[in-house]
N, C-alpha and C positions, 0 to 999 in steps of 0.2 A: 296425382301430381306430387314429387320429391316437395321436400322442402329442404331447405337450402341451408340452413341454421345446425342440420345435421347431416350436414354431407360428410365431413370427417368419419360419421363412425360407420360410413358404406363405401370406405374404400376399403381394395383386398387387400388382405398382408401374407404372405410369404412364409409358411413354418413350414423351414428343411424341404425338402423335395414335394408337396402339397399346397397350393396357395387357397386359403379360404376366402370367397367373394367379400364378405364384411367383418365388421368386430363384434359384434354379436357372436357369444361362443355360450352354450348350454352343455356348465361343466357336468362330470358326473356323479348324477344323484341316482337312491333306488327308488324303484317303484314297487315294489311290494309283488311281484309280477315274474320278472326273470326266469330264469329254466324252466320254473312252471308252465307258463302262459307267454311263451314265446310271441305268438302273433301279439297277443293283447300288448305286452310290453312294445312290440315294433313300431305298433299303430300308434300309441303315445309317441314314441319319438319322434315317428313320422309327420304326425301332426307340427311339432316344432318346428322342423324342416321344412314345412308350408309355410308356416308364418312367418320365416325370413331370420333363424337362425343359420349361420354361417357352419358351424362347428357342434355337430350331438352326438352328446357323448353318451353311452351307457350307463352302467353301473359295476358296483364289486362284482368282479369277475374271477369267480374263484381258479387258480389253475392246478390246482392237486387234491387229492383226496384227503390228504394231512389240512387242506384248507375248507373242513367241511361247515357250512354259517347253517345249517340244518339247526331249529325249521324254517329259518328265515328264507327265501326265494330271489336269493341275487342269483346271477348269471353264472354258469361254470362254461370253463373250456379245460375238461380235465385231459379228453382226447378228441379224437378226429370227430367221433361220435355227433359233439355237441355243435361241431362247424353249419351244419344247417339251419339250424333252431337261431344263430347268431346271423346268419349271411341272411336272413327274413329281415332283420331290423336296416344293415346295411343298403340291402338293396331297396328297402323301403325309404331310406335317406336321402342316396342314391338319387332315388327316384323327382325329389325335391332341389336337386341342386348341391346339398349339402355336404359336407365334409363328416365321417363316421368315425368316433372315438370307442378304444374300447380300455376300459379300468382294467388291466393285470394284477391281481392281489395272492400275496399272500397274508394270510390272518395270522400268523404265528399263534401267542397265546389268548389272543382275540376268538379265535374259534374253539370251541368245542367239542368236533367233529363226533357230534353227536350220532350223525348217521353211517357215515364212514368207518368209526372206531378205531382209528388211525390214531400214532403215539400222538400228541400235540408238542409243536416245537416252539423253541424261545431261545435267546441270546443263553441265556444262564434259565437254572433252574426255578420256578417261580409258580406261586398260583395260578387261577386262572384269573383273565379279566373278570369272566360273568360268573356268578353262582352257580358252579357246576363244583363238586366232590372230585375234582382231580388235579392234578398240577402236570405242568410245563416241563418238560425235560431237557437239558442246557442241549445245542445240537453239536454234532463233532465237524469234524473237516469233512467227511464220507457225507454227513446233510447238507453239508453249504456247498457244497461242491451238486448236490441233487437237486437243491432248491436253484441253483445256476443253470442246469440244464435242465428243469420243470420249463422253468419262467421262457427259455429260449426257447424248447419246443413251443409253449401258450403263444409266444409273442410270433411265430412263424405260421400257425396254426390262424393267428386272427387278420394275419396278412390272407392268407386262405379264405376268409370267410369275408374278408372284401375291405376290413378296417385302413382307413386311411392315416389315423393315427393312435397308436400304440403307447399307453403309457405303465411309467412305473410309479411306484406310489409307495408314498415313504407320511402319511399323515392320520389326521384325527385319533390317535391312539390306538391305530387299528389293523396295523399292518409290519409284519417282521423289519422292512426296511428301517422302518423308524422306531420299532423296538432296539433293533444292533445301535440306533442313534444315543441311546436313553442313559446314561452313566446310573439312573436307578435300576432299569432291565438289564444291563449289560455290565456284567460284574466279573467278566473274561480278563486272564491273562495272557490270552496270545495275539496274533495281530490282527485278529477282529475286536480287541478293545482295548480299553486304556485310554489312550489320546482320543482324540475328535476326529485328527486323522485314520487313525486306527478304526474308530467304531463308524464312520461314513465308508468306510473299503466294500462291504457288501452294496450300498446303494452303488458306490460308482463302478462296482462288480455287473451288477444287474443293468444299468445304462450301457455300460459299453459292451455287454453282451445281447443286448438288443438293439443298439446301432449295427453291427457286426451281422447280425441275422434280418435284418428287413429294413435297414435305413436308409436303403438305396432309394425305396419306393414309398415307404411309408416316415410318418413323422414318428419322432422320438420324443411325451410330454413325462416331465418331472412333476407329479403332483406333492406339494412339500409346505409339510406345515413346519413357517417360522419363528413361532413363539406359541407355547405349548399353555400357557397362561399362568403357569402357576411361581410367578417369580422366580427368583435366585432355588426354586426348588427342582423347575426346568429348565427348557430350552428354553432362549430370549430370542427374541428379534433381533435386538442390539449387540449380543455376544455370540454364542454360537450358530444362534441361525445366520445373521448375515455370515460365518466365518463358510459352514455346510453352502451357502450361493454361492461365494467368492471360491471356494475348492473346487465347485462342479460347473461354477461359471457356463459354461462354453460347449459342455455334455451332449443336456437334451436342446431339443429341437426349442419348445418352448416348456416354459415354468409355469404351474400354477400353481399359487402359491394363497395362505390363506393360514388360521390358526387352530391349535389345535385345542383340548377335542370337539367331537363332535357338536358336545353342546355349548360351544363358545364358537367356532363356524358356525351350527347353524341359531343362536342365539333369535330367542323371540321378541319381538317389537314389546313385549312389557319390560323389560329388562334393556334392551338395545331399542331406543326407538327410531334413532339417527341413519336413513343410510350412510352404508358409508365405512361402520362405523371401524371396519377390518384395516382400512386405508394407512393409517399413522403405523401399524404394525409393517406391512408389505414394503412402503415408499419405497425404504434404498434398495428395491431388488434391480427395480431399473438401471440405477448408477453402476450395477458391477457384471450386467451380463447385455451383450451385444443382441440374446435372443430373444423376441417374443414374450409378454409377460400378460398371464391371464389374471384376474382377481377377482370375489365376489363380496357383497356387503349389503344383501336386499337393492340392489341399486333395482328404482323405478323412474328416476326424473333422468327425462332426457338431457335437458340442459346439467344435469351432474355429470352424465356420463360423457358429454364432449370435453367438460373442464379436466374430467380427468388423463384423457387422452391428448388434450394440447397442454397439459402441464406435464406429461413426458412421465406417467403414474402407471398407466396401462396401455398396453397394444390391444388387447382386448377388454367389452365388457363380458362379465362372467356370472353366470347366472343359473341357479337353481330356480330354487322355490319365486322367483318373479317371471320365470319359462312356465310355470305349472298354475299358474293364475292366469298368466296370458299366453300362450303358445304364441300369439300374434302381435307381441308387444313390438319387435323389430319393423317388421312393416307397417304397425299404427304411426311408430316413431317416422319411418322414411315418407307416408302419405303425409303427415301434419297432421293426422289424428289422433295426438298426445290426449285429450282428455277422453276418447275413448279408451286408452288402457284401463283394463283391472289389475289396478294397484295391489299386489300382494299387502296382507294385514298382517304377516309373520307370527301366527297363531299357532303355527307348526301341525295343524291336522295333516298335512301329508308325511311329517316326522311319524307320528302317532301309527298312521297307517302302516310305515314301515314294521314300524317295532311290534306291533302286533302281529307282523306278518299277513297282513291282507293285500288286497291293489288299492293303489294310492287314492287319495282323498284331499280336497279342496273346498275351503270353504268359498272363497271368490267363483270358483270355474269348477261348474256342477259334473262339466263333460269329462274332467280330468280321471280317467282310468277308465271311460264307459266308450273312447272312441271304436273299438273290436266290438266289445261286446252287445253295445248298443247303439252304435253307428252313428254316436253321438259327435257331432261338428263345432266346436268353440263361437262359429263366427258363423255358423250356416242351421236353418232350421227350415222343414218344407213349410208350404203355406197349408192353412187351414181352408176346409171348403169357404167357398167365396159367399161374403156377406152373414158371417158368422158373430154374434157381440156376445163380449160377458159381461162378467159381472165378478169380480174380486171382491169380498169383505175381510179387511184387515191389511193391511201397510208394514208389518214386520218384515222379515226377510225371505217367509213362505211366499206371501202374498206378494211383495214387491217383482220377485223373479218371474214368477207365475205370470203375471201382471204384464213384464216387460216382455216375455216370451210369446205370452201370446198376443201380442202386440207386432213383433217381428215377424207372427207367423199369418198376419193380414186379418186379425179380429179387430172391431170395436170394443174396447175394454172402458170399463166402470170400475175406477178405485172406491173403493169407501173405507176410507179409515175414521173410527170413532173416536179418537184422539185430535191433540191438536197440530202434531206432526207425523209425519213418517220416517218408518224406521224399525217400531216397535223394540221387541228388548236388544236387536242390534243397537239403537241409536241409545238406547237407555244403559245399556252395560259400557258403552264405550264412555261415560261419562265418570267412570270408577277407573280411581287409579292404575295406570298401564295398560290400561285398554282402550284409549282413546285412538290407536288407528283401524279401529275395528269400525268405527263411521265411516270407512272406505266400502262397505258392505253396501251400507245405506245410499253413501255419494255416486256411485257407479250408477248403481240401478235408478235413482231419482234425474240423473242428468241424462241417460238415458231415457226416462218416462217425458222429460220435460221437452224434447227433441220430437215428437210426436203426435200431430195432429190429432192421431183416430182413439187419443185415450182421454178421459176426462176423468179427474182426480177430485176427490170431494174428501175436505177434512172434518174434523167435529161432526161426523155424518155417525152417529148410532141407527142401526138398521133391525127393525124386527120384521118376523115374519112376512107378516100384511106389508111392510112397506116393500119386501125384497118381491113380491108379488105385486102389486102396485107399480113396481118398475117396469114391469114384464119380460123382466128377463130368464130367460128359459134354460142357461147354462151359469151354473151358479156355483164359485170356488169359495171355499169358509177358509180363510186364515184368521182365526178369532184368536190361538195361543192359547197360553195356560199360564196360571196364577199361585205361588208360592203357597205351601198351603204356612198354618200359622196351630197347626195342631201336633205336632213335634213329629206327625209319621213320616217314616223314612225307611232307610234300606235297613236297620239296623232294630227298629222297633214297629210293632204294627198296631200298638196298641196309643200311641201317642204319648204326650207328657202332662202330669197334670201340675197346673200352673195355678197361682193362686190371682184371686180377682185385680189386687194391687201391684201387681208385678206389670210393668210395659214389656210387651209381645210385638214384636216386630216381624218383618220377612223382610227380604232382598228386594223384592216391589216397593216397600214403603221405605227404603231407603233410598230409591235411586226416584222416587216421586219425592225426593226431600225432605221425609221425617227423618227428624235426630232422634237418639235417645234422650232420657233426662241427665243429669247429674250422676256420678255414681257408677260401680261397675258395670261395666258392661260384658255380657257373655255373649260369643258366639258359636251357637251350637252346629255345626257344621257334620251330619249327617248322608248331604248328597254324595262327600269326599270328589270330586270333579275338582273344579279349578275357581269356585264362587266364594266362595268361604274362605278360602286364602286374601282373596281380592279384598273384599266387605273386613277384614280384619286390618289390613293396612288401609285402605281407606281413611276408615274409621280413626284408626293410631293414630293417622299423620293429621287427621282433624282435630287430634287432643282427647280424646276420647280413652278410658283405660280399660283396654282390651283383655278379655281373657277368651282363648280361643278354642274350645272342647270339641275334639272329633274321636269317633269310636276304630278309627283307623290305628294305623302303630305308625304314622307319620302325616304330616299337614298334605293336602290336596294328593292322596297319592297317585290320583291317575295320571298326573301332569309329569310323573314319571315317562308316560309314553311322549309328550311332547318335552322334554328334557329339560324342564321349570323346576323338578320337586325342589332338588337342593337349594337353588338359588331363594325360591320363594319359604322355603322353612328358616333358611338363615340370615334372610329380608325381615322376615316377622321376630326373628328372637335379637338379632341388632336393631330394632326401631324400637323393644319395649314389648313389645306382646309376648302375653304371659299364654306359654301351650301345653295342654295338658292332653297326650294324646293316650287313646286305647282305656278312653271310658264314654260312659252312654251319661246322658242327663234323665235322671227319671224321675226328677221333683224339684219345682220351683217356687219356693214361698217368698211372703213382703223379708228380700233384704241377702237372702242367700237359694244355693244350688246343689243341691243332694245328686254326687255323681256316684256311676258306678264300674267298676272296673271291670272290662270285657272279659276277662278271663277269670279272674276271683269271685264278681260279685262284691267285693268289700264297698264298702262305699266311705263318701269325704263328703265335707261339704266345703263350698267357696262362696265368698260372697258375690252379691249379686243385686241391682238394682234394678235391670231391665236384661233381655234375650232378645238374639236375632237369631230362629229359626233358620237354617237353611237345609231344610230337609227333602222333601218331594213336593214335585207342582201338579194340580190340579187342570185339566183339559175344561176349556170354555170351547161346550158343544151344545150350548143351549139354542144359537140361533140353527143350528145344522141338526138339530132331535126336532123344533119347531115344524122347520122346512118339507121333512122327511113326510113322506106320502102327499105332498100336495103335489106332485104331478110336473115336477122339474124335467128337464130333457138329459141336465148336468146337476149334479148336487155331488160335490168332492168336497171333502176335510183333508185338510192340508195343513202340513207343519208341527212345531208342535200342538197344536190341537186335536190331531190327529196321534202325536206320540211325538210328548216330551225329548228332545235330544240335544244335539247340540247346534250351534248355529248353521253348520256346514249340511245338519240334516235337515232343516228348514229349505234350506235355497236348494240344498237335491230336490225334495218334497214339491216345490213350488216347480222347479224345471223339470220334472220328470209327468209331472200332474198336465202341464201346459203342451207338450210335446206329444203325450195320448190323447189330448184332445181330438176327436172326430175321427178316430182311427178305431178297426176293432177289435177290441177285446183281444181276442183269440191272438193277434197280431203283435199288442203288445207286452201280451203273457210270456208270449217265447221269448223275449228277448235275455227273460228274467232265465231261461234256461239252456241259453249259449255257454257252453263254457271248453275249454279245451280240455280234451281226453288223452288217456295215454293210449298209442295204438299197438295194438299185441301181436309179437311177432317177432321176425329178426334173429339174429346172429345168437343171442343173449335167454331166446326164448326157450323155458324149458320144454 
């Protein structure tokens, strides 16, 4: 049954010659997938398109071989070639009802064209964006005049392959349009630069050369980022970008509009915890264009998203990473089933995925990237043979999943958590600075368990062997986790730290169970280098605490590079006061100070020191699961990390993946592990 409170955001709206059924629009993001894994990327969007997205969109879609993101796996349409491999996702849309977008790009000096070997172009001549040994070559009248007729073939080419709407894309620092935008990139004297009029002539070159080629039938989107973040040093919201609206006003069909780059669009709830929070930047795009306006900002609350659209803010909501936690968040929203949504946590593992070049990755929505390959369903799970019970040990975020799934899938389930709540180190890590929407991990699964007759949940329940026998349960899942260890081994040292009796020795466990340190320096030896030890450092700072923050990396937290945190949080910890000393190991702690040593020299320092927070490698609790072993179980799985340490998102895969091969065999769901899309040999091209 609708509910009526959000009937506004399911009416159809009108872009150019297409009318999409609701406001629900899933802009475009990657999935790590693209040219590669065609079907597999289809079935993702497909999926959307079920759940009651109006508008799905693709991804970077490279259209030239000057545009080569190798090894990354976005989408190309360089020729006719690649129209198949694209009209799978379309007609897989299609198939849902939905409206199909496809991203047009070129990368200018954004790409590499690592694979291709093609010159790289740029407004002016210029390094590259990424760490590649080559530079950018200004382009003449002969390229712009070739990048005019690329972009027109691609955008005729994706009418071909079925796309309903067609855009150009001028944002996140990544794309030639908004390179020619840049008065830093674009250092031209002729009439691609200079003025703002001058350096927008290529965008509205590219618009009205793809209105002119398919805008009869298809739509025309501007994707345009209007404030570039970095002050009077870029674009502004307030100066040039609204000037770049008001010049192209009335162009494309619709705008989406949002800031740039990348990692200020897609900003993580530690740092942006506010939906929303893109909002103040966007507002006046409404006031000067009569078109359609898309926006995103993590929006999850339905009631935001109707205020925004009767406050005349968007025509559409606009949504990534809150379509990749829920595929189904539109139709939760129209049934009145708002607290069944999974709240995106803005963690960025599916950022992460991309950048690593894998398929995409979710910590909320385990299914995200597995619906081809493992037929995995967000909202659908078969039953288990009938009158089937388990037995869960542990309430963390393995165990919870596991827990709920097979619950959904027609078992009797037995939680035992030996704590006094549930959650495990999701609920405990969210309780550390900038991580407190990561209890939406917990809340989801718990309000779902609590909705549930056939499950009974036991807390402060420590289980040993004989009692998990005693119970007689004969299908038995261990989410027991794993424990900081507190002996300095880590990825960087195997032999440990030696510490003297007097010194307090801490872990990340015992600070999120509420040990403080004493009085006195504090050192944080941060060895895992992940994203904990950045956190535990400011924490700590902003408790008053004086922080010294030691990693053997050559920067703070550097994997959080993949989810596009590092800078923010290395220049978070050195504005609050934390003292960093990166690119030495700790290999001695006595009463009072800290013997480091330089990873590349050897030389060593000493700093003072009154107590140490380990944060090096954790310890697997498989004591009840070696117990259990040979007593004659039907089911006996370790799951989570207790089974292997990872990150939270590898916890709830572990628990949904563990829960789903339940009662199925082996053999069965062996294979799924070796689905994958092949190239097939042959053709025009073959030698």
């Amino acid at each position: 049954m609708s509910d009526t409170r959000y009937s506004v955001l399911f009416e159809p709206v009108r872009i150019g010659p297409v009318t999409a059924r609701n406001r629900f629009y899933q802009v475009p993001h990657c999935t790590g997938m693209g040219h590669l894994r065609p079907r597999a990327d289809a079935a993702t969007r497909a999926i959307k398109a079920a759940g009651g997205w109006a508008v799905v969109s693709n991804q970077e879609t490279e259209i030239h071989p000057t545009s080569d993101l190798t090894p990354f796996p976005e989408h190309r349409l360089w020729d006719s070639r690649d129209i198949p491999a694209l009209r799978v996702m379309t007609q897989s849309v299609h198939d849902h009802g939905a409206l199909a977008a496809i991203e047009l790009v070129h990368n200018g000096y954004h790409a590499a064209n690592l694979g291709s070997r093609a010159p790289v172009l740029a407004p002016s001549d210029v390094a590259l964006h990424t760490l590649v040994p080559k530079q950018a070559r200004a382009m003449d009248k002969t390229d712009i005049r070739d990048l005019r007729r690329w972009h027109r073939a691609a955008a005729l080419r994706a009418k071909d392959a079925g796309f309903d709407i067609v855009y150009c894309y001028a944002g996140h620092g990544m794309t030639l349009a908004q390179h020619f935008l840049s008065p830093h990139l674009n250092t031209r004297t002729d009439e691609y630069g200079g003025s703002l009029e001058n350096r927008a002539r290529l965008l509205r070159e590219l618009l009205e050369d793809t209105r002119e080629a398919i805008g009869d039938t298809c739509a025309v989107a501007l994707r345009f980022a209007v404030d570039e973040m970095m002050g009077r040093d870029g674009m502004q919201a307030h100066e040039e970008g609204r000037a770049v609206v008001e010049m192209l006003a009335e162009l494309p069909d619709l705008w989406d509009v949002n800031v740039s780059d990348w990692s200020n669009d897609s900003a993580t709830s530690r740092f942006e915890p506010q939906e929303g929070y893109q909002t103040d930047y966007i507002r006046f795009v409404k006031e000067v264009t009569s078109k359609p306006v898309v926006a995103v900002g993590r929006f999850t609350s339905a009631d935001h998203m109707v205020s925004l659209v009767k406050k005349g803010v968007v025509d559409f909501i606009g949504a990534a990473r809150p379509s990749i936690a829920d595929p189904f968040l539109p139709q939760k929203i129209e049934d009145g089933r708002v607290d069944d949504i999974r709240e995106c946590i803005g963690c960025n593992i599916c950022v992460a995925s991309d950048n690593m070049g894998v398929p995409i990755r979710c910590t909320q929505n385990p299914t995200m990237g597995e619906e081809w390959r493992r037929n995995w369903h967000p909202e659908e799970i078969a039953p288990a043979p009938e009158g089937e019970a388990a037995l869960v040990v542990g309430a963390g975020p393995a165990g919870l999943e596991c827990a709920m799934q097979l619950a959904r899938r027609g078992c009797h389930v037995t939680l035992a958590e030996a704590g006094p709540e549930l959650g495990g180190r999701a609920r405990r890590e969210a309780g550390l600075k900038g991580l407190g929407a990561w209890s939406r991990v917990v809340d989801y699964r718990t309000h779902d368990l609590s909705q549930r007759a056939e499950v009974d949940i036991y807390l402060e329940s420590p289980l040993s062997a004989d009692d998990v026998i005693e119970l007689g349960a004969d299908h038995v899942f261990i989410a027991t986790g794993a424990r900081w260890r507190r002996d300095g081994v880590g990825r960087s040292s195997r032999s440990g730290i030696d510490v003297a009796d007097a010194v307090t020795v801490m872990t990340p466990d015992d600070i999120m169970d509420g040990m403080r340190p004493p009085g006195g320096p504090l050192v944080i030896y941060d060895d895992d280098q992940i994203y904990l030890g950045g956190v535990l450092a400011g924490h700590l700072c902003d408790e008053g605490h004086d922080v010294t923050l030691v990693t053997p990396a050559p920067v703070v937290s550097p994997w959080t590079e993949m989810t596009l945190e590092q800078e923010r949080i290395q220049r978070e910890l050195l504005e609050a006061g934390v003292t960093v000393v990166t690119g030495h190991l700790v290999s001695k702690i006595t009463d009072g100070e800290a013997t480091l040593a330089c990873t590349y020299t050897g030389r060593t320092r000493v700093i003072p020191c009154a107590s140490v927070v380990l944060v090096t490698e954790r310890t697997r609790e498989t004591a009840l699961y070696e117990a259990l072993a040979g007593r004659g179980l039907g089911t006996l799985e370790l799951l989570g990390d207790a089974a292997q340490p990872g990150l939270i998102a590898d916890a709830v895969y572990a628990g949904h993946a563990a829960a789903r091969a339940f009662g199925r065999p082996q053999d069965e769901v062996d294979a799924e592990m070796f689905r994958r899309e092949t190239i097939a040999m042959g053709g025009s091209d073959a030698g």
